[in-house]
Residue, then its C-alpha position, 0 to 999 in steps of 0.5 A: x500500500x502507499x506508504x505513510x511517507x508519502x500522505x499527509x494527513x488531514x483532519x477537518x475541524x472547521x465546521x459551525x456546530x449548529x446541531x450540536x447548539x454551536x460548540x466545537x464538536x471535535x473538541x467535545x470529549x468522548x468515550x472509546x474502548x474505555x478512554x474519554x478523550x476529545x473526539x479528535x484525539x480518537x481520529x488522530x489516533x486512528x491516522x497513520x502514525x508516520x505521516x504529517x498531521x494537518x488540522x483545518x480548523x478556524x476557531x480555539x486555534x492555539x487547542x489544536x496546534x497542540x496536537x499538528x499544522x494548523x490551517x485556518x481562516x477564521x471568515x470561513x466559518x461554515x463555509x464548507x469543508x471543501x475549504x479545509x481540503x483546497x488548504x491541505x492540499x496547499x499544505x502538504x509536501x507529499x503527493x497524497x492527502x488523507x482526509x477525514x471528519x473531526x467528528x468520526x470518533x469510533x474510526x478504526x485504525x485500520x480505516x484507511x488501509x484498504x484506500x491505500x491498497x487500491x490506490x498503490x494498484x492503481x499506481x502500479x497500473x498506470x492508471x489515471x484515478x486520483x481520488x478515492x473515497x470510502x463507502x460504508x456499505x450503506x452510503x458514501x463518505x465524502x470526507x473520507x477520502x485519498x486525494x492526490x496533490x495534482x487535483x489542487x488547481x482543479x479544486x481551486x477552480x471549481x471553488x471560485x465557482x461558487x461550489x461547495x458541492x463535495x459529492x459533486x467535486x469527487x465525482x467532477x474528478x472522476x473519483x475510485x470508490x472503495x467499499x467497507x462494511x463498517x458502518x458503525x465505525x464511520x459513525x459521525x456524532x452531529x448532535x448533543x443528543x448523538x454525544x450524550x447516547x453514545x457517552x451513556x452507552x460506554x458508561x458501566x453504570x448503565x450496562x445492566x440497564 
């Protein structure tokens, strides 16, 4: 598979919160295998470990340049993630981008093993796909996602459009879907509601229950 050498990895923080009453949700603290961490430190966790770590984000900034590279533009708040990857793919020194959500705590980590597969194959073939992307078995995961550094020019492009489109600009770029059938690992926590039942789930107190 392509080796974590040449991925930089992102890790998409930007977003307004608005289900979630406007907190910060990747900074919210939640439980996985027995450890309450803030749902960010769970996908860092989940990233490959030798590959640079940058983190989009446009608010509590100096909190996430603790944990990596951090790139942000405070007026683009809500605006779409697609900022966030045009700005990864802007910052990185190696041919390929990882991306993924700061709200996906329960990923795997081996997630991105089998996008790394296919895009080696690909590679090794000679053919022409510079984007992959994930789906869960029931539905695709935009932000989850292998994109090679050639695809900058285009993104910026298709930004200065207007469009924020993700599913439209993965397709637009003609990108590889690769199937996983671990749904309950992509899980996105998006509300209050989301983070406190999967906090009572993992609580012992409620096992019996």
């Amino acid at each position: 598979m392509l080796a974590e050498t040449e991925i930089t990895a992102l890790v998409l923080c930007g977003g307004a919160g608005t289900r979630m009453g406007g907190v910060d949700k990747p900074l919210q603290p939640i439980e996985k295998d027995g450890l309450t961490l803030p749902m960010v430190d769970h996908v860092i966790a989940a990233l490959p470990q030798h590959s640079r770590l940058l983190i989009s984000a446009n608010r509590n900034i100096q909190t996430y340049q603790q944990r990596g590279f951090v790139i942000s533009d405070e007026e683009q708040l809500g605006s779409g993630p697609l900022l966030g990857v045009l700005g990864g793919l802007e910052s990185a020194e190696t041919p390929w981008l990882l991306i993924c959500p700061g709200d996906m705590p329960f990923l795997a980590e081996d997630w991105h093993n089998d996008i790394r597969q296919i895009a080696q194959n690909a590679s090794t073939k000679g053919t022409s796909t510079n984007a992959f992307v994930v789906h869960d078995g029931t539905r695709l995961q935009p932000l989850l996602c292998l994109i090679h550094s050639s695809c900058k020019e285009n993104l910026r492009a298709y930004l200065q459009t207007g469009e924020y489109s993700v599913h439209r600009w993965l397709s637009f770029i003609g990108s590889e879907t690769v199937n996983c059938t671990n749904s309950e690992a992509f899980l996105n926590i998006n509300t209050s509601a989301d983070l406190l039942a999967r906090n009572h789930r993992a609580d012992p107190a409620n096992s019996n229950r």
